[in-house]
LODREN-571625 format. One record per atom (N, C-alpha, C): residue in three letters; x, y, z. Coordinates in steps of 0.1 Angstrom, whole numbers, plus 5000, padded with zeros to 4 digits. Layout:
ALAXYZ;...
END
This chain:
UNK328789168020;UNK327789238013;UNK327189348022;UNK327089498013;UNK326289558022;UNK324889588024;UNK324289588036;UNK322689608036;UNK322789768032;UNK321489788019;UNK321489938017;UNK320289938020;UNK320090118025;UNK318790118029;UNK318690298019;UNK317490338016;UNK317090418013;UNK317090558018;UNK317890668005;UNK317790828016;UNK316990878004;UNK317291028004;UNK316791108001;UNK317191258005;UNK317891297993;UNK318791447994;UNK318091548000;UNK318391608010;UNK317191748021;UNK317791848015;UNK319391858015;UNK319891928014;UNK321491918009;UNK321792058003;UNK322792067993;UNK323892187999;UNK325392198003;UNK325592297998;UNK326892277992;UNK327192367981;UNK328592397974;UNK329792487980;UNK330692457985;UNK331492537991;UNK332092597987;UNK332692567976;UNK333892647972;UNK334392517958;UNK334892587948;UNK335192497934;UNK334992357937;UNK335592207944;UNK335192127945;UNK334192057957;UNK334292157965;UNK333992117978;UNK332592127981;UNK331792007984;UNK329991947987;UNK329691908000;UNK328591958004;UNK327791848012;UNK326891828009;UNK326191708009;UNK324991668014;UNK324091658025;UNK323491648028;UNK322391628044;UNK321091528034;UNK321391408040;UNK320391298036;UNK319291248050;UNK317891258046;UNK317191208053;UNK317191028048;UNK317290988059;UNK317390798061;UNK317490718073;UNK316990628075;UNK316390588086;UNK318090548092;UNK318790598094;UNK320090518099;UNK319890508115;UNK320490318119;UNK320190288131;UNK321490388140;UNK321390348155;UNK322290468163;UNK323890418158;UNK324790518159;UNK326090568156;UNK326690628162;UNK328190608163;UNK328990688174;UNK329790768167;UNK329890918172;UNK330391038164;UNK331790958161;UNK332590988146;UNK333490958143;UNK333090838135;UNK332390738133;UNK332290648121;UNK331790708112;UNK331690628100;UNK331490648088;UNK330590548083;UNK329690618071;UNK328690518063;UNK329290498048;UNK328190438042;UNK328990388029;UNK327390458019;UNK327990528012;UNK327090608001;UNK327490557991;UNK325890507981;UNK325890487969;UNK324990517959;UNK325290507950;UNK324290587935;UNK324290447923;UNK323190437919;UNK323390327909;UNK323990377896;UNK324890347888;UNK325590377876;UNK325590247870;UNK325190287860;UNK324890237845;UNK324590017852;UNK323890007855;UNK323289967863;UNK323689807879;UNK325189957880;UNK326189897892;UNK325390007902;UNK325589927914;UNK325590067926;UNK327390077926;UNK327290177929;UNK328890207931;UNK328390287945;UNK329290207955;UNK329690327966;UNK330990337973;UNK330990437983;UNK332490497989;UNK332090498003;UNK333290498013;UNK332990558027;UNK333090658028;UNK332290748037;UNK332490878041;UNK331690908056;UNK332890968063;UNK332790998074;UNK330791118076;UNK330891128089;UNK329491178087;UNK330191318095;UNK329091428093;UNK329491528097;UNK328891588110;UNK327591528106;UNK326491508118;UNK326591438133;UNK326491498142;UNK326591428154;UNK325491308158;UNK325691218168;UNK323991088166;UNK323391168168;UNK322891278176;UNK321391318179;UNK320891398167;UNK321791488159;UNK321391568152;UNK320791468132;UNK319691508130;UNK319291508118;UNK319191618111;UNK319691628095;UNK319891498090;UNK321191428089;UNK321191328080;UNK322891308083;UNK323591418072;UNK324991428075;UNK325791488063;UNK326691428058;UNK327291428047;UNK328191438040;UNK329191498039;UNK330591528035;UNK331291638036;UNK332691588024;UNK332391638008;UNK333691528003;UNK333691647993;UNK335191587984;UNK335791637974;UNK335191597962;UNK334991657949;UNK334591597940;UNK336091597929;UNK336091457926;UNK337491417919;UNK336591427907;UNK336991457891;UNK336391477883;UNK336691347875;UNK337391277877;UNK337291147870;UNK336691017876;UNK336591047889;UNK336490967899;UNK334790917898;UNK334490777902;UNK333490687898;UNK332390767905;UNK332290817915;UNK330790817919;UNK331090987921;UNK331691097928;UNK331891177931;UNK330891277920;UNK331691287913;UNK331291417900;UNK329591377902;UNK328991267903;UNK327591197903;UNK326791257917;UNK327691217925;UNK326691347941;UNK326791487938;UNK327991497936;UNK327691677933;UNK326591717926;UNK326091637915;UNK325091647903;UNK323591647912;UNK323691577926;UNK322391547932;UNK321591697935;UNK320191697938;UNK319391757935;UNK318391717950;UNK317891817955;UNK316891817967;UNK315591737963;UNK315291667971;UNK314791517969;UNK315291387958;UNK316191407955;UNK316691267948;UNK317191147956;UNK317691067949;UNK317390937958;UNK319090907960;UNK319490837970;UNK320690767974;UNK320690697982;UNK321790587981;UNK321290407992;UNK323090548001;UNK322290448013;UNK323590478026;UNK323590308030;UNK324690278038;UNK325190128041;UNK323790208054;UNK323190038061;UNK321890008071;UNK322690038085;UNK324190018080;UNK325090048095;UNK326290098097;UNK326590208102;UNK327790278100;UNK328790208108;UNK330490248102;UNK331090128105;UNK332390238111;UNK333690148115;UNK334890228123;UNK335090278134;UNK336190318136;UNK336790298153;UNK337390378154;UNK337590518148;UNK337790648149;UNK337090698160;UNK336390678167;UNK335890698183;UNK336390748190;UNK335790788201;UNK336290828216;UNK337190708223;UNK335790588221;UNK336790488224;UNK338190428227;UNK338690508212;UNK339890448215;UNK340590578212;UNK340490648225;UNK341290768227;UNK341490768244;UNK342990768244;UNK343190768262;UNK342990928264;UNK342590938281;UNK342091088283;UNK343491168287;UNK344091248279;UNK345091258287;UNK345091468290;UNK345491558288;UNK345191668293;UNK344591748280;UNK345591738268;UNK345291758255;UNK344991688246;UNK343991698238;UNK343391608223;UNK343991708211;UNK344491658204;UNK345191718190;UNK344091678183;UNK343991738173;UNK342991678162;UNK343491738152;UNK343991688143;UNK344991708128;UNK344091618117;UNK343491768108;UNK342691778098;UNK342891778088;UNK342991728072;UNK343691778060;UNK342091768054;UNK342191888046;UNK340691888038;UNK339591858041;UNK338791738036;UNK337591708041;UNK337191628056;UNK338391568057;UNK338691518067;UNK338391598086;UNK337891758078;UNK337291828090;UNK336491738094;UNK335491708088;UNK333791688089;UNK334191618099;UNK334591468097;UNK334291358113;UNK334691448125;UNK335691558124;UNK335791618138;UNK335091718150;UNK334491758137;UNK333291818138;UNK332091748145;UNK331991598143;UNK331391528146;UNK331091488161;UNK332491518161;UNK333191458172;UNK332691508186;UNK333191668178;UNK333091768189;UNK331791768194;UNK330791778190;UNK329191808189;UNK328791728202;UNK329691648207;UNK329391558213;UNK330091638231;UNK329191538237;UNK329791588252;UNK331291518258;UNK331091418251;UNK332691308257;UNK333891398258;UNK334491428246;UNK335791508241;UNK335791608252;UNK334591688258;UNK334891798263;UNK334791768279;UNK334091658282;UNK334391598296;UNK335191538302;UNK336491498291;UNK337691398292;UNK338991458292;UNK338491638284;UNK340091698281;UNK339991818285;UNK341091888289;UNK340892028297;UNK340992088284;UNK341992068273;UNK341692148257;UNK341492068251;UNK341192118237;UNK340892018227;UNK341792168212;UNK342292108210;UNK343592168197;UNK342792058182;UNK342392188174;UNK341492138156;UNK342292238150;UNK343692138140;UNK344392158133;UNK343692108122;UNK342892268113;UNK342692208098;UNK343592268086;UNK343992158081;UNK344892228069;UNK344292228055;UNK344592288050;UNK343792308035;UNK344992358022;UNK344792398008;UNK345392478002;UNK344892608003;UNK343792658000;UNK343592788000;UNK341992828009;UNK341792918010;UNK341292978020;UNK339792908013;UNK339392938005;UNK338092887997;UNK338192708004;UNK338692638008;UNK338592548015;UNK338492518026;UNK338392678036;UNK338292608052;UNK336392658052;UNK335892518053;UNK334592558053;UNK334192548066;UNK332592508072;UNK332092458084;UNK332392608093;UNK332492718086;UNK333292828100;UNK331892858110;UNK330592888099;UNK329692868118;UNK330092738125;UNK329792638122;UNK329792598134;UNK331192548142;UNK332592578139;UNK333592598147;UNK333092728153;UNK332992818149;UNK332492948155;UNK331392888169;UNK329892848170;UNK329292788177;UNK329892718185;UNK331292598181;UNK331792558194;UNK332992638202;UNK333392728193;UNK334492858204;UNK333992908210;UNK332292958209;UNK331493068217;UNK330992978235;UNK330992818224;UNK330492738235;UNK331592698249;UNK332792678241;UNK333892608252;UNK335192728256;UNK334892818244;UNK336092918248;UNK337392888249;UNK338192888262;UNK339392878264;UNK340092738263;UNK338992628265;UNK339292508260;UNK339192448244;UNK338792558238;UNK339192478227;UNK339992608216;UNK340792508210;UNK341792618203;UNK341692568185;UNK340992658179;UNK341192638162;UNK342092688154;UNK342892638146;UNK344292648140;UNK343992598120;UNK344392718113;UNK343992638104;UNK345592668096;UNK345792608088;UNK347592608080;UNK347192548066;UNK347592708058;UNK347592698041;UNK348492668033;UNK349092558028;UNK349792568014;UNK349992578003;UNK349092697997;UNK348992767986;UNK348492877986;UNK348092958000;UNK347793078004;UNK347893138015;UNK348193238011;UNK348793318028;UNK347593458031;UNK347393378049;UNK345993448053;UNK346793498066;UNK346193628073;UNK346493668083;UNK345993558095;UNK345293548089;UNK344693418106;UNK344893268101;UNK345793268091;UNK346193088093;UNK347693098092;UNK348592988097;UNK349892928094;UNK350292928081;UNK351092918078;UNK351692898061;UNK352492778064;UNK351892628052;UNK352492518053;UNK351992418055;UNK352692288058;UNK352292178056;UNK351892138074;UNK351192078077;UNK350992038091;UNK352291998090;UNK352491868085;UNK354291808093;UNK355091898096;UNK355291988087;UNK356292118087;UNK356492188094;UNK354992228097;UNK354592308108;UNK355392198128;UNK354792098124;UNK355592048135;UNK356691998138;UNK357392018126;UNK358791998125;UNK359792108130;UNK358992268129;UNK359492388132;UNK359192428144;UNK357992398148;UNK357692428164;UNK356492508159;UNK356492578149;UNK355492648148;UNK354292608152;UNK353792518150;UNK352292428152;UNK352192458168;UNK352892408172;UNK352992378194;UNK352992518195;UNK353392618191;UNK353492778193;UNK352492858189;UNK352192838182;UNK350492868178;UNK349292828190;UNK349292728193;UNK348692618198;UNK348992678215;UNK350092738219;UNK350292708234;UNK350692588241;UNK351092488234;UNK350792358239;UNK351892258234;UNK352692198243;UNK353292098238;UNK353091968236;UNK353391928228;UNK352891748224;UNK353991678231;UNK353191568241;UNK354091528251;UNK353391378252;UNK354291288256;UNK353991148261;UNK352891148273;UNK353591288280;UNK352191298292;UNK351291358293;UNK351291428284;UNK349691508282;UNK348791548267;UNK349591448258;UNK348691448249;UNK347891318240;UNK347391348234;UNK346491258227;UNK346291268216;UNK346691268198;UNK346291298192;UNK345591218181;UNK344691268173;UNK343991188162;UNK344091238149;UNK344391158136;UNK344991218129;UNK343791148116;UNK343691238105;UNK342291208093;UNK343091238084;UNK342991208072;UNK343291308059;UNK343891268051;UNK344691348046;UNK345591308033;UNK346391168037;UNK346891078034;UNK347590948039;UNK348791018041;UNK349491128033;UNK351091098030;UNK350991238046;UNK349991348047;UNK350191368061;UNK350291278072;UNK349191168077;UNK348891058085;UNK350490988087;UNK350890958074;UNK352190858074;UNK353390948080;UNK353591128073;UNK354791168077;UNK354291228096;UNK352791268101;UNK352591298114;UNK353291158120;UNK353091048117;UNK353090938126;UNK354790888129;UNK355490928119;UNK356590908119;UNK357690998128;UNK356691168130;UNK357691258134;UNK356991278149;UNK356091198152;UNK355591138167;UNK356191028173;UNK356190918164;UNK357490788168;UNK358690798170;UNK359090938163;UNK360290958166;UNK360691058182;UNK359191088182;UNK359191168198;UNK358791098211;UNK358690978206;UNK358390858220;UNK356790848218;UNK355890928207;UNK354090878208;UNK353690768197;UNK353690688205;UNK353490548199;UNK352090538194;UNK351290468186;UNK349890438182;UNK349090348192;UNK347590398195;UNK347490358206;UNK346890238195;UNK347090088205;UNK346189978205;UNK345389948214;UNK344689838214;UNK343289798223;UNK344389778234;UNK345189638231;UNK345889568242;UNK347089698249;UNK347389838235;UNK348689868247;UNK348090018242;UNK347890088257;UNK347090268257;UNK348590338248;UNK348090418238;UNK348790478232;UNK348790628233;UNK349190688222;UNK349190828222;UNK348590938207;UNK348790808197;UNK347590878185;UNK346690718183;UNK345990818173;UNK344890718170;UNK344890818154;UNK344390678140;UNK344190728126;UNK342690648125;UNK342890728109;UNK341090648112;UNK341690578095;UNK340790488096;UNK340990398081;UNK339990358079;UNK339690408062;UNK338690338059;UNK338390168048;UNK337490058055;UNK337489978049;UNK336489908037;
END
């Protein structure tokens, strides 16, 4: 069962045809960048809720949101609908292991994005660990079309902040931009393109990557890493990616 506790919508924005955030004021206890809470809306008189990663770092209020709205989908089309001060339960405790934790330090951090799946990285970054542990940090976001790569101030705020350590890459498959890749992330690293953009080779000894997003990216990255000797890290054996899953 989940404990729900009470928010309250601060703030709204629309990004682009499906793409929402929220920013909810709610008492949530402390949290480690990279988990997720569980948002819900009562319907027809079920709560229905979902996981979703936060966008927000622990120190910063309020929290955010950052999701797709599926139009047939049970609760989605219902947040978008939300309105500044309306009401919404969040889970009392945010949950998952998408962390620092469980990331070995090794010279480079990959961070491989599909869609909404920015936000938790974003989260991530905001924080001091990632940039105390890695000489770069490589934020691979992929999207279909340019009306999708959102959050650009504050990647902008963390390029101005870390500079030469950190490298943003974004790769379209349905539109071609002078400042992004054309294609699928796997593709992209199946050609070389990705590591050549990047400056950076993905190696057993100097990288680390973490992977969000669409499944059928997560499943074909992990595959065409296993086939390069980067195993998935577990507690018991230090690996070389880490996925996040939600339960």
């Amino acid at each position: 069962m989940v404990d729900w506790i009470e928010g309250r919508i601060s703030g709204k924005r629309h990004w682009s045809q499906a793409l929402y955030s929220l920013q909810i004021d709610a008492p949530l206890t402390d949290f480690q960048a990279g988990q997720y809470i569980k948002v819900a809306l009562d319907v027809d008189g079920e709560r229905v809720g979902r996981p979703y990663s936060l966008v927000n770092a622990p120190q910063e209020q309020p929290l955010e949101i950052y999701f797709n709205e599926v139009p047939e989908g049970p609760l989605t089309p219902k947040l978008s609908d939300l309105e500044i001060g309306d009401r919404i339960w969040i889970s009392a405790k945010a949950s998952g292991v998408f962390t620092m934790d469980n990331v070995v330090s090794r010279r480079d951090l990959w961070m491989l994005a599909t869609g909404t799946a920015l936000g938790v990285f974003l989260s991530i970054l905001k924080t001091a660990e990632p940039w105390e542990r890695f000489e770069r940090i490589i934020l691979v976001h992929g999207a279909r079309n340019t009306g999708e790569l959102a959050y650009g101030e504050t990647i902008a705020e963390l390029q101005a902040k870390h500079e030469d350590a950190f490298t943003f890459i974004t790769a379209l498959t349905r539109d071609s931009s002078e400042t992004a890749l054309q294609g699928r992330i796997t593709n992209l690293l199946e050609n070389g393109v990705l590591e050549d953009a990047a400056g950076a080779k993905i190696t057993t000894n100097d990288s680390h990557l973490m992977l969000c997003g669409n499944s059928e990216m997560i499943k074909d990255v992990r595959a065409w890493l296993e086939a390069h000797g980067l195993h998935r890290h577990k507690r018991t054996e230090p690996g070389h990616y880490t996925t996040e899953q939600y339960h």
